[in-house]
C-alpha positions in Angstrom: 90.6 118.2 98.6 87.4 118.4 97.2 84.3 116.0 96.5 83.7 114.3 93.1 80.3 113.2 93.9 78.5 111.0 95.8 80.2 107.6 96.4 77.9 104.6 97.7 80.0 102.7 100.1 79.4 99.1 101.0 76.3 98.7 103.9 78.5 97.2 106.3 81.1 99.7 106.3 77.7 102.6 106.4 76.5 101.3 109.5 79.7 100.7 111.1 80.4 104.7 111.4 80.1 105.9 114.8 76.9 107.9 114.4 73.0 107.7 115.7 71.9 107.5 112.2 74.3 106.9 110.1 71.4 106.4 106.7 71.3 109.7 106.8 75.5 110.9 106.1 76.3 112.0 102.8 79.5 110.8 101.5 81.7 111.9 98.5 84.6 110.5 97.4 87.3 112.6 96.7 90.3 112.6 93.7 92.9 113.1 95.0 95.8 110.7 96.7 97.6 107.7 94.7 97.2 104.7 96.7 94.1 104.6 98.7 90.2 105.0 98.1 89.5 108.2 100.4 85.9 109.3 101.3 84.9 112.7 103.2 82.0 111.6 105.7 79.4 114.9 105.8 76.9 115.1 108.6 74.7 118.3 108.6 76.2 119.5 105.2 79.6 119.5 107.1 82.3 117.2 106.9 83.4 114.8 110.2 84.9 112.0 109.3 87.5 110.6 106.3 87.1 107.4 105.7 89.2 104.9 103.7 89.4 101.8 102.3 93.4 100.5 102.5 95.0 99.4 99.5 95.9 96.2 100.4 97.8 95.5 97.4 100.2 98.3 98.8 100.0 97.8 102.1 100.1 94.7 102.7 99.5 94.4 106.3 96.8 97.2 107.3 96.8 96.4 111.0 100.6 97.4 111.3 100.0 100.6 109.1 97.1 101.6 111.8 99.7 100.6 114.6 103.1 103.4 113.1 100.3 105.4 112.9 99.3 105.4 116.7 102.4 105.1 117.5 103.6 108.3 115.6 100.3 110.1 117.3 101.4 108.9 121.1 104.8 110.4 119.7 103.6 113.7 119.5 101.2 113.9 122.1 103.7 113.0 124.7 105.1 116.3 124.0 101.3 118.5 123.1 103.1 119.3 119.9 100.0 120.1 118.2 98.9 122.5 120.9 102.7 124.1 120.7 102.9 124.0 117.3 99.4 125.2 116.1 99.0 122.2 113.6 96.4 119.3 113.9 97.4 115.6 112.8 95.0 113.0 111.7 93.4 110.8 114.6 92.8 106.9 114.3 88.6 106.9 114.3 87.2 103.7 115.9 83.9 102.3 114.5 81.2 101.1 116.3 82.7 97.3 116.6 85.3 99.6 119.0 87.6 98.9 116.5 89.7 101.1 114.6 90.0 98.5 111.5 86.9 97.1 109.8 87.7 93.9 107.8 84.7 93.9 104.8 83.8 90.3 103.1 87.2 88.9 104.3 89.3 91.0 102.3 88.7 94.6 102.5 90.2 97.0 105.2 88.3 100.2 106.0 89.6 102.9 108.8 88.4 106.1 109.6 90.4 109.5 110.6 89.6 112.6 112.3 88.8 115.3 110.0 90.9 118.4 110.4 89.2 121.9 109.5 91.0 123.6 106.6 90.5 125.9 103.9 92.8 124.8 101.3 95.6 122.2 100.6 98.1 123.0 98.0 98.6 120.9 94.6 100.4 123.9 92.1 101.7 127.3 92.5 101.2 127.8 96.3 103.0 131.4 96.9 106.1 131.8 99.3 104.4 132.2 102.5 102.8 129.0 101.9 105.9 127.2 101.0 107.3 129.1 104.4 104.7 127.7 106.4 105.1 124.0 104.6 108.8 123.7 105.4 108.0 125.2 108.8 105.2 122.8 109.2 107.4 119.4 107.8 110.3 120.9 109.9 108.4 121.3 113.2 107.1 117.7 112.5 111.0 116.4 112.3 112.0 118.2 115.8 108.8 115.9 117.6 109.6 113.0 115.8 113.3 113.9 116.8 113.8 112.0 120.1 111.6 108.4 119.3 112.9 105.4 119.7 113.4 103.1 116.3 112.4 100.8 117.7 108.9 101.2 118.5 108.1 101.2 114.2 108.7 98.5 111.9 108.5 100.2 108.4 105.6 99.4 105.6 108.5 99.9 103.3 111.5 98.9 104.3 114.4 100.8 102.0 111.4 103.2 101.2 114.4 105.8 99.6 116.8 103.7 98.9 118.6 104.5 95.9 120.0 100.8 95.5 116.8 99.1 95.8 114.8 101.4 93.9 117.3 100.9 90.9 117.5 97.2 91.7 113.2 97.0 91.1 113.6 99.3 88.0 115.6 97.2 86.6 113.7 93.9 87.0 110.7 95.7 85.6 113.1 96.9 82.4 114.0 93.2 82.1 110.9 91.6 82.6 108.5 94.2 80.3 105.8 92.9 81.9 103.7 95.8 80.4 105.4 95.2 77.0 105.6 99.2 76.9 109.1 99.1 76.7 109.6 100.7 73.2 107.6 103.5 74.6 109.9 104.0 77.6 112.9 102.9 76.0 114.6 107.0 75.8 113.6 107.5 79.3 115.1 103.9 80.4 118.5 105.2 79.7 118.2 108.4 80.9 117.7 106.5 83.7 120.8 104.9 84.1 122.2 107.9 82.8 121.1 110.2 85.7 121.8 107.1 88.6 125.6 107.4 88.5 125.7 110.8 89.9 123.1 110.2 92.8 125.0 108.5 95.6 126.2 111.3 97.8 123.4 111.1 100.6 123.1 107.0 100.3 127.0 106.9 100.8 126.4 109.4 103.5 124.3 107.4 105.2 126.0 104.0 104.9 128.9 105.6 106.9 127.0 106.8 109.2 127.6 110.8 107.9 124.1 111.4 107.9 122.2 110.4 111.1 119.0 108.7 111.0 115.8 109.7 112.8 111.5 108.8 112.3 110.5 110.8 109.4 107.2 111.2 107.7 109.0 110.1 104.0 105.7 111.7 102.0 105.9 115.6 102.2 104.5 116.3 99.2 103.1 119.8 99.8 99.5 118.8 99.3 100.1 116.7 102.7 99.9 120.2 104.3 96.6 122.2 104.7 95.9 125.6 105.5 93.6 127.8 107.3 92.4 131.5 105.9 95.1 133.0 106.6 97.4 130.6 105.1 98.9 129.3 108.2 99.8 125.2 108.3 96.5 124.0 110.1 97.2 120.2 109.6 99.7 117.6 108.2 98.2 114.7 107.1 99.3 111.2 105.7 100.7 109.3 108.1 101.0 106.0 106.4 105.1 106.1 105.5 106.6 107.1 108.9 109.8 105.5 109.9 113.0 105.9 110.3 115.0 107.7 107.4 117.0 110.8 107.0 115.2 114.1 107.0 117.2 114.9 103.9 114.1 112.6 102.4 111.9 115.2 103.5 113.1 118.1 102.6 113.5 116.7 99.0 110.4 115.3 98.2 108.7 118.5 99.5 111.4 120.4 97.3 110.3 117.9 94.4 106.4 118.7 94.6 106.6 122.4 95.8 109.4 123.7 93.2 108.2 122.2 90.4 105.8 125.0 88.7 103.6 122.4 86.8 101.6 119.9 88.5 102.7 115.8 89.0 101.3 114.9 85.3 101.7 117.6 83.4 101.7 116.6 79.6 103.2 119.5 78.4 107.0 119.2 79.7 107.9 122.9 78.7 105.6 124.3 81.4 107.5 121.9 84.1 109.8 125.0 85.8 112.0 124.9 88.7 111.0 127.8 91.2 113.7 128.8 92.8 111.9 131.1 94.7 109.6 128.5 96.1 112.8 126.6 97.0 114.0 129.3 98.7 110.8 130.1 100.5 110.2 126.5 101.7 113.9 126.4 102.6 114.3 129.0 105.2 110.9 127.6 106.7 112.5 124.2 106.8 116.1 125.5 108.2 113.9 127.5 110.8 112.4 124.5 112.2 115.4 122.2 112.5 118.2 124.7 112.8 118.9 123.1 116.4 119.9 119.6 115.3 120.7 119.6 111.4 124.2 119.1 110.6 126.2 121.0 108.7 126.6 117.5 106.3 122.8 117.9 105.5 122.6 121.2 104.9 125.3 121.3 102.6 123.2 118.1 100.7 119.6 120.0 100.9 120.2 120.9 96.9 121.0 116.8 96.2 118.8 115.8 98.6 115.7 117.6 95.7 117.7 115.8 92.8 117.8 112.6 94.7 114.2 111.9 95.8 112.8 113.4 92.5 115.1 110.8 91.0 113.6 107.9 92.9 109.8 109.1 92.6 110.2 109.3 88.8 111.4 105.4 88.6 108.9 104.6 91.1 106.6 105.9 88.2 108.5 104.3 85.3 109.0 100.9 87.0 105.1 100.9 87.6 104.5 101.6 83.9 106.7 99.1 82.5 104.9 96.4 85.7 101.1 97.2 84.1 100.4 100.2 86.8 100.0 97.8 89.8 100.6 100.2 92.8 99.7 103.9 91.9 96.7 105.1 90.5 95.7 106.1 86.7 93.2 107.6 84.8 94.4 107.1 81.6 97.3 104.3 80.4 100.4 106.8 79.9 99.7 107.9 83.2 102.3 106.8 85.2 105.1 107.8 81.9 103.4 111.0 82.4 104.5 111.6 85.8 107.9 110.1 85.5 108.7 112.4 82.5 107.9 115.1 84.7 110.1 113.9 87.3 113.1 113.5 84.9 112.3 117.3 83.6 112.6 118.6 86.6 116.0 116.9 87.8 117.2 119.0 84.7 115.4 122.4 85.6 117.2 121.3 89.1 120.7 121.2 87.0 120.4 124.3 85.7 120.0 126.2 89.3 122.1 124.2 91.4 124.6 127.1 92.3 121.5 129.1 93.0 120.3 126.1 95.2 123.3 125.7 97.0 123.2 129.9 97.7 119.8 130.0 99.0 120.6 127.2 101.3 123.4 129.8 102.9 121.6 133.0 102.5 118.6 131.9 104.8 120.5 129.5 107.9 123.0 132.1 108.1 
């Protein structure tokens, strides 16, 4: 993650920062992430601090996303998983009120995290040992999250992967055109509906209670990982979409960002490639991590469980389109078709390979 430039942030939330003199931080906004507005806090020409300013209009209720957050922290510290796994985890930050939420002009939520020490994250074309380390990283992070109790987190997103639901809000936004970009979606729409009737193998699974349930982190994008100079996982970071799912959801939307040879928005849908190699890479890191408690269901469903989650990102992109682009952000208007045309290629790169999935999956847990 890198800095854009110099970002003046709101007085209020400037003095708040738990610094002597906090006039004299530099502070940079930085590009990347979807939802939130994300700041890197520099204090001697280093960086200490991330702050953010919650989207609201996403997450709607900021104090529980701090709360699944601490909870998911105390989680892992009860067991030192970051000292016996080698990777740091981003820390709740409280300001100087002594709070770790700072409400601006009635309306705006700020928070601050620990800043974890890396050299690089990965966006596009990490190699294999840094698809190893991610799946052993994600992996690792599913065996401490393995023995918490439900209980303790009430999701952000209730029915964050689910299949139903997702197709459900497509379809509203399909009928309702509030965008009035139909005509420009209108191939991809039924491609859609298309691709949605071979998709219910892991939701069935789960309904009948196949496929157990356990807290997962349900945003493993790859660039959620960062690595030190010797490209080793030094941190995971992201914490705002823990709750309980199926790890399945993990492994595919990791699969989903690190397979795919082209980045999230690429125009140019003849570069989007499925690796299989970086499947397989990321694959027998995964399977090393979790190889005491997954089943032989999920393993068999790793392959569907990249088709599935790709699925559902790409009409999480195409329903925001055709709503106006109200929860992810853009740069440009054809944005969010961008990205969901990207998703759709890759489900069919994914088609192409799925014998080759299904082998990898054997070759490295046996």
């Amino acid at each position: 993650m890198k800095p854009v430039g110099k970002s003046v942030l709101p007085n209020e939330v400037i003095r708040q920062i738990p610094v002597k003199r906090p006039e004299k931080l530099v502070i940079s906004e930085i590009a990347t992430g979807h939802i939130h507005r994300t700041c890197f806090v520099y204090q001697e020409g280093k960086p200490h601090f991330v702050v953010q300013k919650i989207n609201t209009g996403v997450f709607k209720d900021a104090e529980l996303l701090l709360f699944n957050h601490q909870t998911a922290v105390d989680v892992l510290d009860q067991q030192h998983w970051c000292e016996k796994s080698g990777i740091c985890i981003p820390r709740l930050v409280s300001w100087k009120t002594g709070s770790n939420l700072l409400k601006v002009d009635d309306k705006d939520y700020w928070r601050i995290l620990s800043y974890i020490p890396h050299q690089s994250g990965l966006d596009v074309s990490p190699n294999y040992q840094m698809l190893f380390e991610s799946g052993k990283a994600f992996g690792n992070l599913l065996s401490g999250f393995r023995n918490a109790d439900f209980c303790d987190f009430k999701p952000v997103f209730p029915d964050f992967h689910s299949l139903q639901m997702r197709q459900k809000q497509f379809k509203q936004a399909v009928d309702a055109n509030l965008s009035g970009r139909f005509s420009e979606a209108k191939e991809l729409v039924h491609q859609c509906f298309e691709m949605a009737e071979s998709l219910n193998s892991i939701p069935d699974g789960i309904q009948k209670g196949i496929l157990p349930l356990q807290l997962t982190h349900n945003d493993t994008k790859l660039n959620n990982i960062l690595f030190d100079d010797k490209q080793k996982a030094a941190g995971i970071v992201d914490f705002d979409t823990i709750m309980p799912g199926s790890p399945l959801f993990d492994f595919g939307d990791a699969i989903r960002s690190g397979a795919n040879t082209a980045a999230e928005d690429e125009r140019n849908l003849s570069s989007v490639r499925f690796s299989i190699g970086n499947y397989r890479a990321f694959t027998e890191g995964f399977t090393y991590a979790v190889r005491s408690f997954i089943t032989e269901a999920e393993l068999k469903l790793l392959p569907e469980a990249a088709r599935l989650i790709t699925f559902i990102i790409g009409i999480r992109f195409l329903t925001d389109y055709l709503n106006g682009d109200a929860y992810f952000k853009i740069q440009y208007p054809e944005h969010n078709l961008v990205r969901a045309k990207v998703q759709f290629k890759l489900i069919e790169e994914m088609d192409s390979q799925i014998a080759s999935m299904q082998q990898a999956v054997e070759t490295v847990f046996n």
